[in-house]
C-alpha positions as a Markdown table, in Angstrom:
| # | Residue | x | y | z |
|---|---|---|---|---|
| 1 | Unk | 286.6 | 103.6 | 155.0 |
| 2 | Unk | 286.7 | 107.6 | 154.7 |
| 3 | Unk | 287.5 | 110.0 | 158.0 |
| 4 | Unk | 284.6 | 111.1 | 159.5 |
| 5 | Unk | 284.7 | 114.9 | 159.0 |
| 6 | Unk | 283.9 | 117.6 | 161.8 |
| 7 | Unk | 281.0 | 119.4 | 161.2 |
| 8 | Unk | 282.6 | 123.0 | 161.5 |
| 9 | Unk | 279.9 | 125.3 | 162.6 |
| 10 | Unk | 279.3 | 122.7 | 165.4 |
| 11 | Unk | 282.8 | 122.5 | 166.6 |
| 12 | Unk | 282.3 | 126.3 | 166.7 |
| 13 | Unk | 279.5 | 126.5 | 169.6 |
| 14 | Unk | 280.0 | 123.2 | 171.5 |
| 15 | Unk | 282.9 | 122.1 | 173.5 |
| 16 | Unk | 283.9 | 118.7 | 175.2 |
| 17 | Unk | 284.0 | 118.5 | 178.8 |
| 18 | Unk | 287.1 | 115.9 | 180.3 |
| 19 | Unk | 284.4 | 114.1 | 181.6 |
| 20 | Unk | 282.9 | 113.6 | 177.9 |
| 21 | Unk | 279.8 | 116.2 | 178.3 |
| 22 | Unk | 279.1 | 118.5 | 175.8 |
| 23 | Unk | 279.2 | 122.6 | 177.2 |
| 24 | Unk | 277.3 | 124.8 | 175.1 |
| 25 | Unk | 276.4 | 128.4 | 175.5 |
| 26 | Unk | 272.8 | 129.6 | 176.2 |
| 27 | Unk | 270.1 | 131.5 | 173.5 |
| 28 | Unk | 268.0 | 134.3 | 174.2 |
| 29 | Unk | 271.1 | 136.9 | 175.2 |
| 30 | Unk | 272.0 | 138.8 | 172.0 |
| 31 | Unk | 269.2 | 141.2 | 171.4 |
| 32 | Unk | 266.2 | 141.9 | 172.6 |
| 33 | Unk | 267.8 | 143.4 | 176.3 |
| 34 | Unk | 265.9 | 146.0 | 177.5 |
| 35 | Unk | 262.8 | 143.6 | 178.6 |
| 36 | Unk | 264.8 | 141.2 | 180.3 |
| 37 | Unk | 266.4 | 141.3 | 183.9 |
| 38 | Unk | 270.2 | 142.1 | 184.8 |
| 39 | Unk | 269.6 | 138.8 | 186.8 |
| 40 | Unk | 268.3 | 137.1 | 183.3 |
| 41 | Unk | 270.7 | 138.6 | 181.3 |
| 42 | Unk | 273.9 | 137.6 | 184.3 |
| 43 | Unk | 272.6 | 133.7 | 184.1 |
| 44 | Unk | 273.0 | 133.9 | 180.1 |
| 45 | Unk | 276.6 | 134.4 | 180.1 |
| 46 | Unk | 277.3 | 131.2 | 181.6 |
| 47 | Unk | 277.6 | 128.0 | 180.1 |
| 48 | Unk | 275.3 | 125.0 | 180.3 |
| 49 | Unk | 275.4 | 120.9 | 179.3 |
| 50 | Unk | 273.5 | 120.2 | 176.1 |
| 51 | Unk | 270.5 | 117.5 | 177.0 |
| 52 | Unk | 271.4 | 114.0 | 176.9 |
| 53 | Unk | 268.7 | 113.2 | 174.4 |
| 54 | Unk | 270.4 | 115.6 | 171.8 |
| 55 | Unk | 274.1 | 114.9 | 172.6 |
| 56 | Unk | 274.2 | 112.0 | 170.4 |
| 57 | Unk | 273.9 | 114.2 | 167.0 |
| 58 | Unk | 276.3 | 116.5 | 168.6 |
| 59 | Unk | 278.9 | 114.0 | 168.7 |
| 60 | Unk | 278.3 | 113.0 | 165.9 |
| 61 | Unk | 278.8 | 116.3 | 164.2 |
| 62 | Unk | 282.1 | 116.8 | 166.3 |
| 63 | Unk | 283.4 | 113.4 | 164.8 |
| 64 | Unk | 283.7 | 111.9 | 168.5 |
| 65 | Unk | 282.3 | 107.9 | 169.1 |
């Protein structure tokens, strides 16, 4: 059977966690600024866990399980 291949613009925006999670970044912070809060805008620049109920296809993408 063929190698499952990484999906490339996936391993681009997710990353594995040593605990197995999946760490993605947030939306909503690239444009748009002027409406939205320094305190909005501080809480975008950190990173956040992808839901479990999507982090199957992610894996799958990344070529993991």
């Amino acid at each position: 059977m063929p190698k499952q291949k990484t999906h490339k613009s996936t391993a681009k925006r997710f990353k594995v966690t040593g605990g197995g999670k999946i760490k993605r970044g947030k939306a909503f912070k690239s444009h748009i600024l002027e409406k939205k809060s320094p305190k909005r805008k501080r809480g975008f620049r950190k990173d956040t866990l992808v839901h479990k109920a999507d982090e199957a296809v992610v894996k799958k993408n990344l070529g993991i399980g």
